[in-house]
N, C-alpha and C positions, 0 to 999 in steps of 0.2 A: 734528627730533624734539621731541616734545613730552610732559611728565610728564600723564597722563592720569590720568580718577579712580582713585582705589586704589592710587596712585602707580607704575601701569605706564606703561612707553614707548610715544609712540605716532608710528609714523613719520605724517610728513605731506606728502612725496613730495619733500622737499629733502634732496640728500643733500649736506652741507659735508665739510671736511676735517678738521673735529673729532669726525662721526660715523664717519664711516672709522675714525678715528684712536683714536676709544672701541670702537666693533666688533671691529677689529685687536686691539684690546688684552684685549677680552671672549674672542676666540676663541684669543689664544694664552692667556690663564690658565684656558682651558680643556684645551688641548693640554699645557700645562703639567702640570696635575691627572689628566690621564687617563695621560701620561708617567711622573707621582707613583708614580700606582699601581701599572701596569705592572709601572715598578721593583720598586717594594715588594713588586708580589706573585710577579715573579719571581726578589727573593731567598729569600723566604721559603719560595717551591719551593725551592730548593737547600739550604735549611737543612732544611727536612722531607727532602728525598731524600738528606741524607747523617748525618741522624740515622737514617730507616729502614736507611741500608745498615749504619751502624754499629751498630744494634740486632741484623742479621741476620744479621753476622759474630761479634758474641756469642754471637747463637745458634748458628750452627754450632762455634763454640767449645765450647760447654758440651752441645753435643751429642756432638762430638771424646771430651769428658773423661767424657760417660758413658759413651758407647761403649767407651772405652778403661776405667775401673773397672768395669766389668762382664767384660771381659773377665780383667781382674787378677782380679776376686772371682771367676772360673769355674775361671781355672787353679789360684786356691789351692784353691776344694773340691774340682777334679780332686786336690788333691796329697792334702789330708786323704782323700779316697775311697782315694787308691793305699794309706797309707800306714795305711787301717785293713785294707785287703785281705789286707798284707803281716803284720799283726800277726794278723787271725785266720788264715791258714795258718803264721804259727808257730806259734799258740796248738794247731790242728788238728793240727802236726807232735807237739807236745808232747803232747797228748791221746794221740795213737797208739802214742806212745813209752812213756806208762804203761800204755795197755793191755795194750801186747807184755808189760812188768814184771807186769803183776798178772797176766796170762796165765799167765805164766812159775811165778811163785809158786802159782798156782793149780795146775796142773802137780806142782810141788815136794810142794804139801801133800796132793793125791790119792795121788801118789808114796808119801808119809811113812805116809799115814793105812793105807794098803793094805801095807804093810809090817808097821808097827804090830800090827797085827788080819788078816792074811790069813785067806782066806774058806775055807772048804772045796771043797774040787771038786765036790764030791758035794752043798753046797746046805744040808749039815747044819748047823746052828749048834752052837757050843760051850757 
């Protein structure tokens, strides 16, 4: 072999035991580099594919935790809903209780007022 213009190799149909020898050596640091990369590029998959899993275990984590506070926040406005239910049917209890009293009163003072002034039978007034 021989360095040709432009300083490429140029075989010239002799093949020694130093071109072997340089060839062998061209094609395993090529094997070598292609080996390199391989490597490299299939750690570098495993390092993406256990960051993605560990990103997607987050996420269903903090999906877990919203799922689960929303369901906390739904039972407690169930509990505030129960717990104003309960207050307007006292409040409604209470209401009915005074009505029957002002009823009652009302009653009392028809009562009083017709006592008072009873009317004529007859329509006459006094």
């Amino acid at each position: 072999m021989e360095e040709g213009k432009n300083h490429h190799v140029r075989f010239d149909g002799v093949v020694t035991a130093g071109n072997l020898l340089s060839l062998l050596g061209m094609v395993g640091a090529v094997i070598s580099s292609v080996f390199y990369v391989a490597v490299t590029v299939g750690h570098e998959e495993e390092r993406i594919t256990a960051e993605i899993t560990l990103r997607e275990k987050s996420i269903e984590s903090l999906q877990q935790q919203l799922i689960a506070a929303r369901a906390d926040e739904a039972e407690r406005f169930a509990g505030i809903g129960r717990r104003i239910d309960e207050s307007v049917d006292a409040e409604r209890a209470v209401i009915a209780q005074i009505n029957a009293a002002l009823s009652q009163i009302n009653t009392r003072l028809d009562t009083a007022i017709l006592n008072a002034h009873p009317r004529p039978l007859d329509g006459v007034t006094r």
